[in-house]
C-alpha positions in Angstrom: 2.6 -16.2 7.5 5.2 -15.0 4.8 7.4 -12.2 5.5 7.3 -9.3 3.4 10.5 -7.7 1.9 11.4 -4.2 2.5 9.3 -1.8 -0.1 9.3 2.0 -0.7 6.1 3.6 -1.2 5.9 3.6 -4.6 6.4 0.0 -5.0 3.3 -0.7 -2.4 1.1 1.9 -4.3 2.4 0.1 -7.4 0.9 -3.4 -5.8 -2.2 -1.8 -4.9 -2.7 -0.6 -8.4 -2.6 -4.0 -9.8 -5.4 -4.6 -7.3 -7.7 -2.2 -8.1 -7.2 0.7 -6.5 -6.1 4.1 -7.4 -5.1 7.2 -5.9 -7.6 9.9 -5.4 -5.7 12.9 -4.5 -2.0 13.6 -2.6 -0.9 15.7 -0.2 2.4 16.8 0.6 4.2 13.1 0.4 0.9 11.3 0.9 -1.0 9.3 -1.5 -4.8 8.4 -0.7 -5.8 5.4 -2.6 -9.3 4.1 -3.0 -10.9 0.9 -4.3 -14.2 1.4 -6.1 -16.0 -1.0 -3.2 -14.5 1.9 -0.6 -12.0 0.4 1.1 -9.1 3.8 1.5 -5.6 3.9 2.9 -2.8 6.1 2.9 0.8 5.4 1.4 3.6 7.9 2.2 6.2 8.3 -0.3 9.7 9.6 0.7 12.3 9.4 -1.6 15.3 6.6 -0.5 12.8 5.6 2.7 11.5 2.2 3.1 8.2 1.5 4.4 8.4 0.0 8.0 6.8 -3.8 8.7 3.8 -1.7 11.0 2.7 0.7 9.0 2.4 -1.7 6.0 0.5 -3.9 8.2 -2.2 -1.3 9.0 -2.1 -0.7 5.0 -2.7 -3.8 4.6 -5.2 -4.0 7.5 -7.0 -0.5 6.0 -7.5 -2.5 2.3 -8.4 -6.2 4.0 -5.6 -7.6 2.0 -3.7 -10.6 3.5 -0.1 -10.7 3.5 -0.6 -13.6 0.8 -2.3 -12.1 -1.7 -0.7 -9.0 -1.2 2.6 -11.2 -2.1 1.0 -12.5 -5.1 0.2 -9.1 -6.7 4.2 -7.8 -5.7 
């Protein structure tokens, strides 16, 4: 399994774009993205704030992405 580097929130909703999906509404600092099979998730965007290694797993887990294709989209 490959390690992911540190992102910010904008670089993971930039990944996810490439994927497909796109965000559907935001609240506050949080961005809802959807793919048009259905699959949803929830990025948080804070300015200077990395993304911690749980929370993008259960992003990753919410979008049944692996860790290697996310890589390959990044």
């Amino acid at each position: 399994m490959n390690k992911l580097p540190p992102l910010t929130g904008k670089t993971v909703i930039a990944t996810l774009k490439r994927a497909g999906f796109s965000v559907v509404r935001i609240k506050g600092s949080h961005h809802f993205l959807k793919h048009p099979d259905g699959r949803c998730t929830v990025v948080p965007v804070h300015a200077g704030e990395e993304i911690g290694s749980g929370l993008l797993a259960k992003i990753l887990r919410d979008c049944d992405v692996s860790r290697e294709q996310f890589l390959t989209w990044l």
